[in-house]
C-alpha positions in Angstrom: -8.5 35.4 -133.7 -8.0 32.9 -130.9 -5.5 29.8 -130.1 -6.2 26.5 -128.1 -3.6 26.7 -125.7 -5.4 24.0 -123.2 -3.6 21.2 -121.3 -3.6 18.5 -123.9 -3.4 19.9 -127.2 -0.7 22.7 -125.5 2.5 20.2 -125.6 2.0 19.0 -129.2 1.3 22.7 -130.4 4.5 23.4 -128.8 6.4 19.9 -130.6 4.7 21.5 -133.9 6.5 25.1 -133.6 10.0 23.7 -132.3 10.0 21.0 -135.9 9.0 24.3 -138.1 12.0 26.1 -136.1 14.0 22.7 -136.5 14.2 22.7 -140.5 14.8 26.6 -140.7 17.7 26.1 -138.7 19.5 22.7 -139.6 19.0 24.5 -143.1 21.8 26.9 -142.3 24.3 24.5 -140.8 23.9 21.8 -142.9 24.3 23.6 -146.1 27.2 25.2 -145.4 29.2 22.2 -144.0 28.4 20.3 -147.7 29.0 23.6 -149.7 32.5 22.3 -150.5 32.1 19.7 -151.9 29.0 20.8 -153.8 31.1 23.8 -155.3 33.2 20.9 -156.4 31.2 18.6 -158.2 29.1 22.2 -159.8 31.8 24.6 -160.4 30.7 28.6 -159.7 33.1 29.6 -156.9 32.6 33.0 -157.6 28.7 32.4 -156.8 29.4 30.4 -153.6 27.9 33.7 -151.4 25.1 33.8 -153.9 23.9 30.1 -152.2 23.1 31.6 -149.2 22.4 35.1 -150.3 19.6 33.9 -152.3 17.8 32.1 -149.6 18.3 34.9 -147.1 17.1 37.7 -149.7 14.1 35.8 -150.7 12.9 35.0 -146.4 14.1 38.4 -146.2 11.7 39.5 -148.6 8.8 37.6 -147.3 9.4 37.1 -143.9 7.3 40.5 -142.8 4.5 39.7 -145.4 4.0 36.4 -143.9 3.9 38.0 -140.3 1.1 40.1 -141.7 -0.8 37.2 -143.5 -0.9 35.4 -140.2 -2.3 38.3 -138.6 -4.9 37.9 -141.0 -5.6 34.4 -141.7 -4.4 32.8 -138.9 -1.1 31.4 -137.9 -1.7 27.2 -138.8 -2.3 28.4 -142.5 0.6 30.5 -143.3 2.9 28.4 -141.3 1.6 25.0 -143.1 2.4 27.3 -146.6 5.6 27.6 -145.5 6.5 24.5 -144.5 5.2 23.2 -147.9 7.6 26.1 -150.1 10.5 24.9 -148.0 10.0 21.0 -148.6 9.3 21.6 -152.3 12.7 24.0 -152.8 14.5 21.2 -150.6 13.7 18.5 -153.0 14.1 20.0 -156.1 17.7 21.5 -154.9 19.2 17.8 -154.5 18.1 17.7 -158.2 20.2 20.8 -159.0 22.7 20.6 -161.8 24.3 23.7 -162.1 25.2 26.5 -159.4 22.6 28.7 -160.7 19.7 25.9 -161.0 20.7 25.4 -157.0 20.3 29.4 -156.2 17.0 29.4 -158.2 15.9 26.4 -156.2 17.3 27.8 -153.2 14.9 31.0 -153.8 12.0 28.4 -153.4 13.3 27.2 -150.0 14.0 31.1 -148.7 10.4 31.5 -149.5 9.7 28.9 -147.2 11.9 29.8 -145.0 10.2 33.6 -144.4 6.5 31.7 -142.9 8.3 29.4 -140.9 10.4 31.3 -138.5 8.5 34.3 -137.7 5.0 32.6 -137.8 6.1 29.8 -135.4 7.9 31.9 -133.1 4.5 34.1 -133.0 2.5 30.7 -132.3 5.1 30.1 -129.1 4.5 34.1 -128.0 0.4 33.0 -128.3 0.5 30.5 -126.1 2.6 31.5 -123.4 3.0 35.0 -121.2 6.2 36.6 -121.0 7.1 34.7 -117.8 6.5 31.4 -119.4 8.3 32.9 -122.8 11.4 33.0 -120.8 11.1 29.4 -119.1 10.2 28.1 -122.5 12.9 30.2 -124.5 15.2 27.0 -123.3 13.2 24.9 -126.0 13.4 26.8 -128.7 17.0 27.5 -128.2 17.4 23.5 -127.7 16.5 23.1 -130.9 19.1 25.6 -132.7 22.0 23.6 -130.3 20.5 20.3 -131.6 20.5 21.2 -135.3 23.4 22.9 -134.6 24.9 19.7 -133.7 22.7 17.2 -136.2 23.1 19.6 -139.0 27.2 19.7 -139.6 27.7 16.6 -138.5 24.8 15.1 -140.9 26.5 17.1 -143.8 30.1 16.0 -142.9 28.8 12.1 -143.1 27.0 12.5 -146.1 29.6 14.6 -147.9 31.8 11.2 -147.1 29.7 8.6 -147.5 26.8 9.4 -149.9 26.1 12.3 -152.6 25.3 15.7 -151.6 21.5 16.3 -152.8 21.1 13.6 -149.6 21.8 17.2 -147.6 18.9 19.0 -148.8 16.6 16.0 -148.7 17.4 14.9 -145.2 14.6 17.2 -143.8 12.1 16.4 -145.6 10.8 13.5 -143.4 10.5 16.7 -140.2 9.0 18.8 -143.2 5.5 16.3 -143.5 5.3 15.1 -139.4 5.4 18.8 -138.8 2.2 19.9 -141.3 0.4 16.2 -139.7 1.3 17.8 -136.5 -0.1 21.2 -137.1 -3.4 19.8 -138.9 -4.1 17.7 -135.7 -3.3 19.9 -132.8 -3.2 23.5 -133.5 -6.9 25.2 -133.5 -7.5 28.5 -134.2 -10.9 30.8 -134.1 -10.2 33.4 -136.9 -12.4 36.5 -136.7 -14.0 36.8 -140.2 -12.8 40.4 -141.5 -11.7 41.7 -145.1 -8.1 41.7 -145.6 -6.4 44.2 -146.3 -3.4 43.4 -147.7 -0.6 45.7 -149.0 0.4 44.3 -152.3 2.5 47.3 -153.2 4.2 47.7 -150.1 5.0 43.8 -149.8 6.4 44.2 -153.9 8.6 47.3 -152.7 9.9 45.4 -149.7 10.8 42.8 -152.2 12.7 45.4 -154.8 14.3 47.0 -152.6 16.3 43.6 -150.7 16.7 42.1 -153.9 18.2 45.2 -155.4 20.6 46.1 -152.9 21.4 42.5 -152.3 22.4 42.3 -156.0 24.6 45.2 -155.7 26.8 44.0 -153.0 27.0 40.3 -154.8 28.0 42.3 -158.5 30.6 44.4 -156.5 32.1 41.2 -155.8 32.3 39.6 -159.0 35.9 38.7 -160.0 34.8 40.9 -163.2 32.2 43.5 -161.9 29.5 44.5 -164.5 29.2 48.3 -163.9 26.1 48.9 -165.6 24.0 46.2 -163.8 25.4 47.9 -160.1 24.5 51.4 -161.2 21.0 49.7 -162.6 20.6 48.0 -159.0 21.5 50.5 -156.7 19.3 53.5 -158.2 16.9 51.2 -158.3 17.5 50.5 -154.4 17.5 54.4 -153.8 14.0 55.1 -155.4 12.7 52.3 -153.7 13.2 53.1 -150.0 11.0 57.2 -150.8 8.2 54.5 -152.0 7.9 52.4 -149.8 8.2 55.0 -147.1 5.0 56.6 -149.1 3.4 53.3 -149.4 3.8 52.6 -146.0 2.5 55.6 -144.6 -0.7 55.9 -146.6 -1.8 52.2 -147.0 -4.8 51.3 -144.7 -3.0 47.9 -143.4 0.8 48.5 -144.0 3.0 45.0 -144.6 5.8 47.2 -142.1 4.3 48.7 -139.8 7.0 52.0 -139.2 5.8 53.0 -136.5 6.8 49.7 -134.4 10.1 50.1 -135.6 10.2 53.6 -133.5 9.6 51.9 -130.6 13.1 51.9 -128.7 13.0 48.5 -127.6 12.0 47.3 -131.0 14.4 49.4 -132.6 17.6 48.9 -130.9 16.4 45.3 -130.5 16.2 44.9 -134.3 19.8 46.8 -135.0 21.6 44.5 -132.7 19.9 41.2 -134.5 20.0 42.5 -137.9 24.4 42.7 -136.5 24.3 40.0 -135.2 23.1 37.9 -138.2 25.7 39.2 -140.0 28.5 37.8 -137.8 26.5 34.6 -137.7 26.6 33.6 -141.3 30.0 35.1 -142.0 31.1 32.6 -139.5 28.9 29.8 -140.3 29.9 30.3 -144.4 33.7 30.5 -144.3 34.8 28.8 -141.3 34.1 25.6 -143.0 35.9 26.8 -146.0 38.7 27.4 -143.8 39.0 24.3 -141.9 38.7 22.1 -145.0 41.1 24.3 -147.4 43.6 26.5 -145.8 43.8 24.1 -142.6 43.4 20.8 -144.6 41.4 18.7 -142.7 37.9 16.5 -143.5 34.9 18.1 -143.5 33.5 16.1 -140.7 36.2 17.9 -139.0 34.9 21.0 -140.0 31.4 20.3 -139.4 32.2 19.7 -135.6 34.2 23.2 -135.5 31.1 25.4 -136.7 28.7 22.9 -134.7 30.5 25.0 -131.4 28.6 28.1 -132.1 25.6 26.9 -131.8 25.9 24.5 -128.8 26.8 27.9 -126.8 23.4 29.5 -127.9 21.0 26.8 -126.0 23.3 27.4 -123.1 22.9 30.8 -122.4 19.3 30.6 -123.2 18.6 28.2 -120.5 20.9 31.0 -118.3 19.5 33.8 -119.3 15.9 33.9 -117.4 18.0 33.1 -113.7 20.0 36.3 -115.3 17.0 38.5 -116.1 15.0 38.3 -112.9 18.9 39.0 -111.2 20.0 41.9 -113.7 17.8 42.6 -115.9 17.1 42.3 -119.7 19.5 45.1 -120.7 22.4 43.3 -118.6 22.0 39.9 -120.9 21.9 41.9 -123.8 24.9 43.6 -123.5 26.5 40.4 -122.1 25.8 38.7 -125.4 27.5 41.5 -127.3 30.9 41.1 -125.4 30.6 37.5 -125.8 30.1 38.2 -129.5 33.2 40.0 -129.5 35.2 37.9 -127.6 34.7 35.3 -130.1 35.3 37.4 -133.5 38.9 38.2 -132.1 40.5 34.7 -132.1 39.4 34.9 -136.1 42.2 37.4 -136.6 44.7 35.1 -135.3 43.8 31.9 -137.6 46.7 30.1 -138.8 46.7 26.9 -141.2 49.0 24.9 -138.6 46.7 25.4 -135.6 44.3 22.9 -134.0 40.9 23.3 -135.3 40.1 23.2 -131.2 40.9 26.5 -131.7 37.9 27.1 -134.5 35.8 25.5 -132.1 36.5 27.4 -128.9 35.8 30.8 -130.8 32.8 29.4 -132.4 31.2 28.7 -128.7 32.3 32.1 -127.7 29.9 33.5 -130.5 27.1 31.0 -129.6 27.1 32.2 -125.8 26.6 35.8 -127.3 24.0 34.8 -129.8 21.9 32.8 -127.5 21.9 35.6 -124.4 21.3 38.6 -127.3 18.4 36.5 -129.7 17.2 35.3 -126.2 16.6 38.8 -124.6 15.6 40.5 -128.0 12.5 38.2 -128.6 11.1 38.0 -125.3 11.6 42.2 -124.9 10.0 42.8 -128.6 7.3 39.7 -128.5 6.3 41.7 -125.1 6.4 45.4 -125.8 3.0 45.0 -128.6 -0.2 44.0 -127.8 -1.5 40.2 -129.6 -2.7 42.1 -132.6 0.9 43.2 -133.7 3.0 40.2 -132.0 2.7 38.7 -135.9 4.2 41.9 -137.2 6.6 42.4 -134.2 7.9 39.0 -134.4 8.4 39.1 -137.9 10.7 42.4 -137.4 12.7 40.3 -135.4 13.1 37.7 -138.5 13.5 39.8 -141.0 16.2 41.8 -138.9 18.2 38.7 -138.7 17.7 37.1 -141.9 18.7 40.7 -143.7 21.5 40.6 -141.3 22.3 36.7 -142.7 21.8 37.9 -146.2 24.1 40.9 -146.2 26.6 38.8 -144.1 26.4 36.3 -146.9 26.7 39.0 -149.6 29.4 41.0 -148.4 31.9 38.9 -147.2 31.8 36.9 -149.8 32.1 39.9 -152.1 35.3 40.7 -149.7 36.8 36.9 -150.2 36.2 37.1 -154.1 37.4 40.6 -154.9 41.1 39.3 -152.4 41.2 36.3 -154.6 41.0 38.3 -158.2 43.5 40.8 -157.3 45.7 37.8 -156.8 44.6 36.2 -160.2 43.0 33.2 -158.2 40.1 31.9 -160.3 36.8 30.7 -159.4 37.8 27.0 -161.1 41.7 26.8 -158.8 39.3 27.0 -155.9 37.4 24.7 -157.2 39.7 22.3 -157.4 41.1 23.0 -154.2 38.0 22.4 -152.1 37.3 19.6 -154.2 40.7 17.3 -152.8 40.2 19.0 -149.3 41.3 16.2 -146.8 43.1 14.4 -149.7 46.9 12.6 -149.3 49.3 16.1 -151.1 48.1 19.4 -150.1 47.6 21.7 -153.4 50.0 24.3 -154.3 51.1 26.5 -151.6 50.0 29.6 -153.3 46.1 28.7 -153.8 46.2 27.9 -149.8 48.0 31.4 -148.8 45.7 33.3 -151.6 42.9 31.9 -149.7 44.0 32.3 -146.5 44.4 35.8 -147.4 40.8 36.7 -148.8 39.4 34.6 -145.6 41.4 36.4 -143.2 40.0 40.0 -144.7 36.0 38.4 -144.2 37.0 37.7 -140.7 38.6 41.3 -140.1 35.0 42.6 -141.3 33.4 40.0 -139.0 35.2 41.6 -136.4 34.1 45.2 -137.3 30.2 43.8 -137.5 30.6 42.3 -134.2 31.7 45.5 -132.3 29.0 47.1 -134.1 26.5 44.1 -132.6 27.7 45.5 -128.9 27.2 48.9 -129.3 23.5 48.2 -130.5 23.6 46.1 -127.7 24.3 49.5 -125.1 21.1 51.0 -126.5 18.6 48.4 -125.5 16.1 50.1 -123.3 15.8 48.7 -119.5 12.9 46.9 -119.3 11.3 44.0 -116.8 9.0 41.4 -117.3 6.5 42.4 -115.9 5.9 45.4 -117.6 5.8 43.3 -120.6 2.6 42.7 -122.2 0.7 39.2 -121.6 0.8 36.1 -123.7 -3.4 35.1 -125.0 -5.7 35.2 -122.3 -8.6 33.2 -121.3 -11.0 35.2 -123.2 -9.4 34.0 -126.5 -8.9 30.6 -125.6 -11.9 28.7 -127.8 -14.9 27.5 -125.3 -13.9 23.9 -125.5 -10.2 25.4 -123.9 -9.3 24.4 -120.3 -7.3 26.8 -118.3 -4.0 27.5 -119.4 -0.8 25.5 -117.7 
């Protein structure tokens, strides 16, 4: 298979790839900035980590069989799929009218969700060579500070000023320009072959996240049901020998092991799948922090978490000067410090304090994110050849969304379990996030309770992030020019110009 990558259609490919990487990532931010107020208005405290668990576990669960269906049948398919799942899941969650209609349609979205991140970024590792990744990785990482920005901001104001469902249906409009986009500009020549696809591996992947998801989310319960977290988490153990089997034996595996014992890819993949975690622990209860145990709007709140990802474009846009001046390994390691140096001020939250201080930490975390994510994808997009940069790339997704959905998961299974040993119930949390910002602050003891259970997610924030720097110490040295090329001119189609 081949991609146009010529002078003209080049630029509008690229606009194509940075709106698919636009709605997977204003998804996160925007969500969580409204999820107050939604857990107002729909009750289900106790499933607030199930929101962004089930998104997470079901891109988890597809992210690596998409990478390996664009492998097949081209990238402009799979990615158009996706970018179809997501708007379909987005409009039917502003219909939602329970908590547990809005996880099933949030299922719909993570579906989505698992073409569009790992089969753009594979379109962007097409088109350009590793030294043109790195120039270009400001772009991409532009886009994660701009949603980063648009995306708690846009839920703050509408939170305020309109209904909620406006949250999830605010992308749809990016959703259709970006399938126009991709139609128009990006051409592929797609070698005719038979497929084939590993159904059974891509159905074990699938058990297996779901089941151990569903075990961290029951521990968590406020009243655990013991039989269905023995029932998940034998079925998690049998899975992993299968799909070990599967893998090994099928013709065409869905995960290819064998990349995964490549160092670089490895330890690359470790320190992402950390990193996620500390990501959406931060990006799920900082807001809940801001708006309930500090008492301030959630506009406020939205501009707090918008600081870890203005950081991230930052250091992208550093990061190749730092490269060619340190190397890749250097970066790395810098982002897990940074990472570090922004989980400690968690530890020291108090309700009285400045929410400057939220924010500061926040863009401590986004300068580690950014020079980690940064180094990660151009060292793992570059150690394969093009016929297992679809596969490769999606190792890299699925590292960090697993990382997002066990973030998601445990945390909020740490925060629930704190608030039923203080006989704190799901609907006295409701009603606290639902008059956040409001004239009389609720009873003291709901505020301390949940200062309390927050405080204990952060500690294990904290632990994760240490954990992100010493995966961080075992990235491999590597430069870029030992790293494999982007296409070349014999897969460019015949009516291709020379590349930029």
């Amino acid at each position: 298979m081949s991609v146009a990558a010529d002078k003209v259609h080049r630029p509008y490919v690229l606009i194509c790839v940075m709106l698919a990487v636009f709605l997977a990532s204003i998804e996160v931010t925007i969500v969580a900035t409204a999820m107050p107020q939604i857990v107002a208005e729909l009750g289900g405290f106790d499933l607030y980590g199930w929101v962004f668990a089930a998104v997470l576990l079901a891109q988890a669960a597809t992210t690596v069989i998409f990478g390996k269906l664009s492998d097949i049948y081209g990238r402009k398919p799979i990615l158009i799929i996706g970018v179809v799942f997501f708007l379909v899941g987005s409009l039917l969650c502003g219909f939602a009218w329970s908590m547990p209609a809005l996880i099933l349609f949030r299922i719909v979205q993570g579906i989505g969700m698992g073409s569009l991140q790992p089969v753009s970024m594979t379109v962007f590792g097409d088109l350009y060579t590793p030294e043109e990744r790195v120039r270009m990785q400001g772009y991409l990482a532009a886009v994660w500070g701009v949603s980063a920005v648009v995306g708690p901001l846009a839920g703050g104001l509408i939170v305020q000023h309109m209904t909620w469902p406006f949250v999830f249906w605010l992308p749809i409009p990016v959703g259709i320009a970006t399938i126009i986009g991709l139609q128009l500009y990006l051409h592929e020549n797609v070698e005719e072959k038979k497929p084939a696809i590993d159904y059974a591996g891509a159905g074990l992947v699938t058990i297996a996240v779901v089941s151990l998801l569903m075990v961290l989310t029951l521990v968590g319960q406020p009243t655990p049901n013991t039989g269905a977290i023995a029932l998940s988490g034998a079925v998690f153990v049998l899975s992993l020998p299968l799909l070990w089997w599967q893998e090994r034996r099928a013709p065409d595996p869905v995960i290819a092991f064998d990349l995964w014992t490549h160092r670089a890819i490895a330890s690359g993949n470790t320190a992402t799948l950390f990193a996620g975690m500390v990501f959406m622990g931060a990006t799920t209860f900082l807001p809940v922090y801001v708006q309930a145990v500090m008492w301030r709007s959630p506009l406020v709140a939205g501009v707090a978490v918008t600081m870890i990802a203005v950081g991230w474009p930052i250091a992208a846009v550093v990061c190749p000067r730092l490269y060619k001046r340190q190397g890749m390994r250097f970066t790395a390691r810098m982002g897990g410090f940074l990472i570090v140096a922004g989980a400690v001020p968690f530890l020291f939250l108090r309700p009285e304090m400045s929410p400057l201080y939220v924010a500061a930490a926040s863009t401590l975390i986004g300068f580690g994110l950014g020079f980690l994510m940064s180094t990660v994808t151009v060292l793992v997009q570059g150690s394969v050849k093009w016929a297992q940069r679809g596969s490769a790339t999606a190792s890299i997704v699925f590292a960090r969304t697993l990382g997002n959905a066990l973030g998601a998961a445990v945390l909020g299974s740490i925060v629930n379990v704190t608030l039923a040993t203080q006989s704190v119930s799901p609907e006295e949390i409701r009603g606290l996030l639902g008059h956040a910002a409001a004239a009389a602050p609720p009873p003291l003891h709901l505020r301390a309770a949940l200062d309390h259970g927050l405080h204990l997610a952060f500690w294990g924030i904290f632990t994760v992030a240490i954990a992100t720097l010493i995966a961080a110490f075992a990235v491999p040295t590597r430069e870029l020019h030992e790293l494999s090329g982007g296409i070349s001119k014999q897969r460019l189609q015949p009516q291709s110009k020379e590349p930029e």
